[in-house]
N, C-alpha and C positions, 0 to 999 in steps of 0.2 A: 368387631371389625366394621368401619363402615363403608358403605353402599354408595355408588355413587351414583346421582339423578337421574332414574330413568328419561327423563325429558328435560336437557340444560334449557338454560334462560334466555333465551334470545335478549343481548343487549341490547340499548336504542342509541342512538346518536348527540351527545349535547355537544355542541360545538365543534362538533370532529369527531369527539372524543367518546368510547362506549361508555355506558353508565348502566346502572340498574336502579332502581325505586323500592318502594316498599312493601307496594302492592302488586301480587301478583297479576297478571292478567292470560286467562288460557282461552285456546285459540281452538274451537272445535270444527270438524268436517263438518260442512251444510249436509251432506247426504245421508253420513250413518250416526252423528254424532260424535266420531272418536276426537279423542284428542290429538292435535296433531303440532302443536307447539306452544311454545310458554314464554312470555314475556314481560315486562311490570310495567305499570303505570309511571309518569315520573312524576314527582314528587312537586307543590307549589315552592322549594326553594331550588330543586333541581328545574323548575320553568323558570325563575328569574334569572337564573345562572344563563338563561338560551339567551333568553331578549338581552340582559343585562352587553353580553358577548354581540349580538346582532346590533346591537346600536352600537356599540365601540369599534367595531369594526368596518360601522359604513363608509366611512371616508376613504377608509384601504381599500374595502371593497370596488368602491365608483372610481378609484383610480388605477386598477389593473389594466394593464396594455392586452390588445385585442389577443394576443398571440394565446396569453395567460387561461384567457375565458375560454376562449376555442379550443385551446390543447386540452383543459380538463375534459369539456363537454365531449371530445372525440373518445379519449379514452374510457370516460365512461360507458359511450356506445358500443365502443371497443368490448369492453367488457361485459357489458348485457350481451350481448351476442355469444361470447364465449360459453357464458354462463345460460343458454335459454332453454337448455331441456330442463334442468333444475329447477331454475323460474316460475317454468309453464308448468312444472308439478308442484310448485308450491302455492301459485296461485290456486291451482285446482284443491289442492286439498285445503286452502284457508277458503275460498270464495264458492267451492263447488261448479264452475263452470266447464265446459266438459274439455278434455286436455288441447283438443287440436284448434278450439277458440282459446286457448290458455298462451298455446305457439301465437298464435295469431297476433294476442297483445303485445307478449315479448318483441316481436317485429315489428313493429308499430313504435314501441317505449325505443328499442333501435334508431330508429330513424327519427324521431322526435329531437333524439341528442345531438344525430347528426344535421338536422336541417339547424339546430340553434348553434351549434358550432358555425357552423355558416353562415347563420345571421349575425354573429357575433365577431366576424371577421368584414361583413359590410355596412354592418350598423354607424355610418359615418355620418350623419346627416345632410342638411341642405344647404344649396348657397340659393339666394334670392336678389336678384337686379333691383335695388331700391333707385337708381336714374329714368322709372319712367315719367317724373315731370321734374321740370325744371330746379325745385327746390332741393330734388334728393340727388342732385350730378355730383359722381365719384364716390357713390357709396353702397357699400355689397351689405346683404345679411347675412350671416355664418349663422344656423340653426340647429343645433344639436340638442341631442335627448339624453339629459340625468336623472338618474336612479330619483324617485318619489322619498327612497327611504326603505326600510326592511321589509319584509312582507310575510306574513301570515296567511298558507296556503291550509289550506283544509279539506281536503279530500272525502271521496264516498267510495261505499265497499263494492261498488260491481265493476271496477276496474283499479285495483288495487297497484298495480303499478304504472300504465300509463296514465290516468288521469295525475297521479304525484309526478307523474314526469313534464306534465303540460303544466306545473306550479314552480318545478325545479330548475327543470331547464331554462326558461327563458328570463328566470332571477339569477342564474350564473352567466347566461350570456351581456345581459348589461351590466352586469358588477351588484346588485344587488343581495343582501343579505337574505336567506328566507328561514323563515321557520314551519315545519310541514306539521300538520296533523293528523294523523292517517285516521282512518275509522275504525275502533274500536274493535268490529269484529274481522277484521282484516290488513293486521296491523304488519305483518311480517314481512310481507313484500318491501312492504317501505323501508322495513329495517333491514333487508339485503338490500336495496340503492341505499340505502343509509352507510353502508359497510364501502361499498364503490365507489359513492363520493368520499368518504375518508380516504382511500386511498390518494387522492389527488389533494386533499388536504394539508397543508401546512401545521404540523405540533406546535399547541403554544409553550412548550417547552422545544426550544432550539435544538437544545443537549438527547433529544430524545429521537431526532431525526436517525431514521432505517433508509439504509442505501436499496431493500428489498422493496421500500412502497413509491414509487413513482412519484413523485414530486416533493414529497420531505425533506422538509430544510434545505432544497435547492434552491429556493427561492423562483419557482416555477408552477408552486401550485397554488389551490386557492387558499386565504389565511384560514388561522382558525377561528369559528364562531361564526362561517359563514354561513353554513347548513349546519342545520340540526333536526331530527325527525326523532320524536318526540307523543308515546300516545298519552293524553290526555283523555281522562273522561271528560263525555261530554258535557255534563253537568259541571262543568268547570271550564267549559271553554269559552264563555263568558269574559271571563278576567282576561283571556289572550286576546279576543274581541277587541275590548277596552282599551289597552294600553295604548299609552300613547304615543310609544317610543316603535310601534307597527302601524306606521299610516296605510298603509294595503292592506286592504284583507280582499282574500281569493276565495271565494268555498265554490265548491260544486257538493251539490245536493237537494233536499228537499225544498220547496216554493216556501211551506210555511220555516223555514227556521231560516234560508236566505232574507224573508220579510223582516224576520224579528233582527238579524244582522244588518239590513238597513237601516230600519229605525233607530237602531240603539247607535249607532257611531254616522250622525248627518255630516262630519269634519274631516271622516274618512273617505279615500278613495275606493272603494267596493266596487267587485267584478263579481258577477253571480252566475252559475250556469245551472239552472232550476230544472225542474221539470218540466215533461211536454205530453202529446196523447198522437204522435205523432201519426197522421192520414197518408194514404195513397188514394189519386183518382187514375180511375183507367178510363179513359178519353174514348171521345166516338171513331178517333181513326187509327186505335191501337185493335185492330182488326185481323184474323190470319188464325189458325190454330198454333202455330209454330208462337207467335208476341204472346196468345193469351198461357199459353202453359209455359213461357217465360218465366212472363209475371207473377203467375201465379206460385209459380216455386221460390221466385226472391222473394216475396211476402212473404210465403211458408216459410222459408228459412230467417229470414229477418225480424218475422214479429216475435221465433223461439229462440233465438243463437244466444243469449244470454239467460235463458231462461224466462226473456222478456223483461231483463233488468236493464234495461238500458232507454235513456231518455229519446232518443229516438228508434226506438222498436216500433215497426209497424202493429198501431193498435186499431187504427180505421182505414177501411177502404171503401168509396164510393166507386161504383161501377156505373158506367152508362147502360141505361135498361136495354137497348139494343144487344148488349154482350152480356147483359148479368145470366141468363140461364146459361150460357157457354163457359162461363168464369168460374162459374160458385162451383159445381162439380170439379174442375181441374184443381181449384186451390182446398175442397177438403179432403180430393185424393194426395197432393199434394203435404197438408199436414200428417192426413195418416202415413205416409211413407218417412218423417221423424222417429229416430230412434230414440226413445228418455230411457235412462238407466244411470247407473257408474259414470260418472264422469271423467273416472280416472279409464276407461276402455277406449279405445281409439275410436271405436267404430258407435259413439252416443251424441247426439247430436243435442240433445235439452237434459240436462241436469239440473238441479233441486235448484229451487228459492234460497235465499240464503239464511233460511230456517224456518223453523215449521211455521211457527205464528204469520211469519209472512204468508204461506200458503193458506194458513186460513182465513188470511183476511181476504186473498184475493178468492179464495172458496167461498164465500160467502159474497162480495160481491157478484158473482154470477147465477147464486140461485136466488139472491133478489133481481136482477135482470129477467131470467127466468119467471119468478114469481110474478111478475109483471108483464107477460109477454113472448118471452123471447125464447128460440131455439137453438139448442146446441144441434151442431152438423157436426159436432167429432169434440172427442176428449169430455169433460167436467167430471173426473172421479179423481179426487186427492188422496195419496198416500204418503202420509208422513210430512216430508218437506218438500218432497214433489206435485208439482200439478200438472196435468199431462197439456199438452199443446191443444188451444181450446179455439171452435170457429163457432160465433154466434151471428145470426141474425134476426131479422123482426124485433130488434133494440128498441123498448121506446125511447121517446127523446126524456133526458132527465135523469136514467139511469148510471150510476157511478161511472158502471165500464165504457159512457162513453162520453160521460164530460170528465173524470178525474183520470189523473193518470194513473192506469193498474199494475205497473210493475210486475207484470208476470205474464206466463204463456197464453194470453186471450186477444182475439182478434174479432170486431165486429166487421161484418161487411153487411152496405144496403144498397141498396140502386135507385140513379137519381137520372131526371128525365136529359139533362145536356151537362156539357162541360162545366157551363157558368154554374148551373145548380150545384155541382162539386165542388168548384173553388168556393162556394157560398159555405156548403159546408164542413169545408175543412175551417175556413175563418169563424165559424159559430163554435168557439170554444177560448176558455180561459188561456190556454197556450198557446206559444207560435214559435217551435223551435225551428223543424224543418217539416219538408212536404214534400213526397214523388209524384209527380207525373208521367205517369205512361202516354206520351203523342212523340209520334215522327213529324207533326206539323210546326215550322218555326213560329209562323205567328201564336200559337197557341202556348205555345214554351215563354215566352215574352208577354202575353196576358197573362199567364200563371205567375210569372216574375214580378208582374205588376201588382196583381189582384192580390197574390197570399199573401198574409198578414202573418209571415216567418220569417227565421233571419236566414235559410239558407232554401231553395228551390231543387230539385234532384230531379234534371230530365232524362225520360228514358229508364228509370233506376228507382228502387226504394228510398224513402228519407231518411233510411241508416248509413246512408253512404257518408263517407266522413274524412278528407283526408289530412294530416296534421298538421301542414305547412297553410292553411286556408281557414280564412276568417272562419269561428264557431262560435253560435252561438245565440240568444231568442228574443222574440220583443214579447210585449204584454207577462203573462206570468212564467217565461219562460228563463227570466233572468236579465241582466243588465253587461254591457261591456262583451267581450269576445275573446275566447281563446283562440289557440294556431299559434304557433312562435311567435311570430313577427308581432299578431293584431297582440299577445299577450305581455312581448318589450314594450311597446306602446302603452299599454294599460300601468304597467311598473313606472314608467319615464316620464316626465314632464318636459317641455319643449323650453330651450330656454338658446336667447338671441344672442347676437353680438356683430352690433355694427361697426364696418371697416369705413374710415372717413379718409377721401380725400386719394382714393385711389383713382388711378388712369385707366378706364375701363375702357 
């Protein structure tokens, strides 16, 4: 008699359509190790079948009517939302983030769909007065933005479904073909929005269209071969790199493999959203007990809410020496009052690395800090794939933890003599994604503006602040080009003219 699969295969997406590979690939909890789902690799002729479909299809693509792009994109939101207690426990059991930042994304991947559904109903472009001198009288410019070509998004594992959402979305809101690649170890999420965008999917068999899936063969949905999501090892993701038939490529992830995706494709369009080591300064008139144990809690909660996997998690804070002995006690009561445990428990606040070796590397980072100086004020004992919420100071300069970015629960704080000397040292680093500022003074919010050498500024607030419809994204080694719906139709599009001759303006 036989048995049927304790754990089925989660299929992936080729052009609409689910498929399977040849290689397995199993998906374990960061926290305890279980398994928690199964999926396969796809195959180098199951990848040509994606692109081969993503370039046959662009031309259909770039000419669907706004209605088309924006009805898919709702319902898909539509649908995340239905579906977000599911969601937010499957990101938790693929990524280990703790359930109630698990909700948080699903909300977030929500709205993402819906702000590009919205852009995708105004995405009209520009007219331009070409009559201000004599020589151009009776002639307009009509300026609209077409699709570059297909796009190759690539994703990273500590937001497993919103960051694919910030690759997919705004490739279905212009008409653009993509092809996603999720990460490896957190491949499943993408493969439920894998399942949701089929839904709105178009069969490329006609004869196979379901009155039960929303947009099949009504000719209301998006074709087929427009999304595909798709895990590739990474050691083969080279070849999708290359092709030439994906002038975009999207990735979010690490500085050194966005580098080597610059270098290797100069003919490409590249949008990179890298790593960062992201500061807070707390200003000489962010003064009161009530602003400093603010602060001092949004740090604590923002340098662990991901476990510290997140490219702008607060990893430095510069304090004005006036309020550093007032600060430093409220923000290590502050981290001690974090819960780590289960992630899957409501009530846990930092959950695991997303596996051990990661914890050990960031473990080892801080007892060289350590070895050189430096004092833990709460946390630095690793167990397993957890590393508890960690507050260092007396950092010297040069140490990992605070020129590279640590991906995990660790926070340096030092105290510098003025403001400038803060903004000085938050710009003394290879990165410049974002930066908080704690001042109630506008001039000082506006020299902050000026002075940080980031691409985004957060007054009043930590530099995790982030919200989806708003330029994202870093200068220096923080990456190239910007997400946010809008700035990332932009990065997909090319501007392209067409002058009206001879009109009566």
């Amino acid at each position: 008699m036989d048995h049927p699969d304790p754990t089925p295969r989660t299929p992936f997406w080729l052009a609409g359509e689910p498929a399977h590979g040849d290689t397995p690939l199993d998906v374990h909890h960061p926290y305890d190790g279980r398994l928690v789902g199964q999926t396969s690799y796809a195959t180098p002729d199951q990848v040509e079948q994606a692109v081969a479909a993503a370039h046959r299809v662009a031309p259909q693509a770039a000419a669907l009517p706004a209605y088309r792009r924006a009805a898919a994109l709702d319902h898909i939101s539509a649908r995340l939302a239905q579906r977000a207690d599911e969601i937010a426990r499957l990101i938790t059991a693929e990524n280990g983030k703790p359930v109630k930042w698990a909700r948080a994304e699903v909300s977030r991947a929500v709205s993402t769909f819906r702000w590009a559904a919205e852009e995708a109903r105004r995405f009209s472009g520009d007219l331009q007065r070409l009559d201000t001198d004599p020589a151009a009288a009776g002639r307009m410019a009509v300026i609209r933005r077409v699709p570059r070509g297909p796009v190759l998004g690539i994703s990273p594992f500590n937001f497993p479904l919103n960051l694919v959402a910030h690759k997919v979305a705004p490739a279905i809101a212009v008409g653009a073909p993509i092809i996603v690649k999720p990460a490896p170890a957190t491949p499943l999420t993408a493969l439920l929005l894998g399942e949701l965008i089929a839904e709105v999917t178009e069969p490329a068999d006609p004869d196979a269209a379901s009155d039960a899936v929303p947009g099949s063969g009504s000719g209301t949905g998006l074709p087929a071969g427009m999304v595909s999501v798709l895990p590739v090892p990474n050691d083969r993701a080279g070849d999708l790199v290359a092709d030439p038939r994906l002038p975009v490529v999207s990735f979010t992830g690490s500085g050194l493999v966005g580098a080597l995706i610059r270098r290797s494709v100069p003919d490409k369009h590249v949008t990179l959203e890298l790593g960062g080591n992201a500061a807070a300064v707390i200003c000489e008139d962010w003064t009161g007990d009530e602003e400093l144990t603010r602060a001092a809690q949004r740090i604590a909660t923002f340098a662990n809410y991901q476990a510290g996997q997140s490219c702008i998690a607060v990893q430095r804070v510069y304090v004005h020496e006036w309020l550093y002995d007032g600060f430093l006690p409220r923000l290590v009561a502050a981290v001690q009052a974090l819960r780590a445990g289960d992630p899957a428990d409501e009530a846990t606040d930092v959950g695991p690395l997303i596996s051990e070796d990661a914890a050990i590397r960031v473990e080892s980072w801080v007892d060289e800090a350590v070895a050189a100086g430096a004092t833990i004020e709460v946390g630095g004992r690793r167990d397993g794939a957890t590393y508890p919420p960690t507050v260092l100071t007396g950092v010297p300069a040069g140490a990992k933890v605070l020129t590279e970015e640590v991906f995990g629960p660790v926070l340096v704080v030092d105290r510098v003599e003025n403001d400038e000397a803060g903004f000085a040292a938050v710009n003394d680093s290879a990165y410049g994604l974002q930066a908080g500022v704690f001042t109630h003074n506008l001039q000082t919010a506006f020299t902050a503006h000026r002075t940080l050498q980031v691409g985004g500024v957060i007054v009043g607030d930590v530099p995790s602040y982030r919200a989806d419809q708003m330029p994202y994204g870093g200068v220096k080694g923080s990456g190239v080009g910007r997400e946010g719906v809008r700035s990332a139709m932009d990065d997909y599009t090319d501007p392209r003219v067409m002058v009206l001759t001879g009109l009566d303006l």
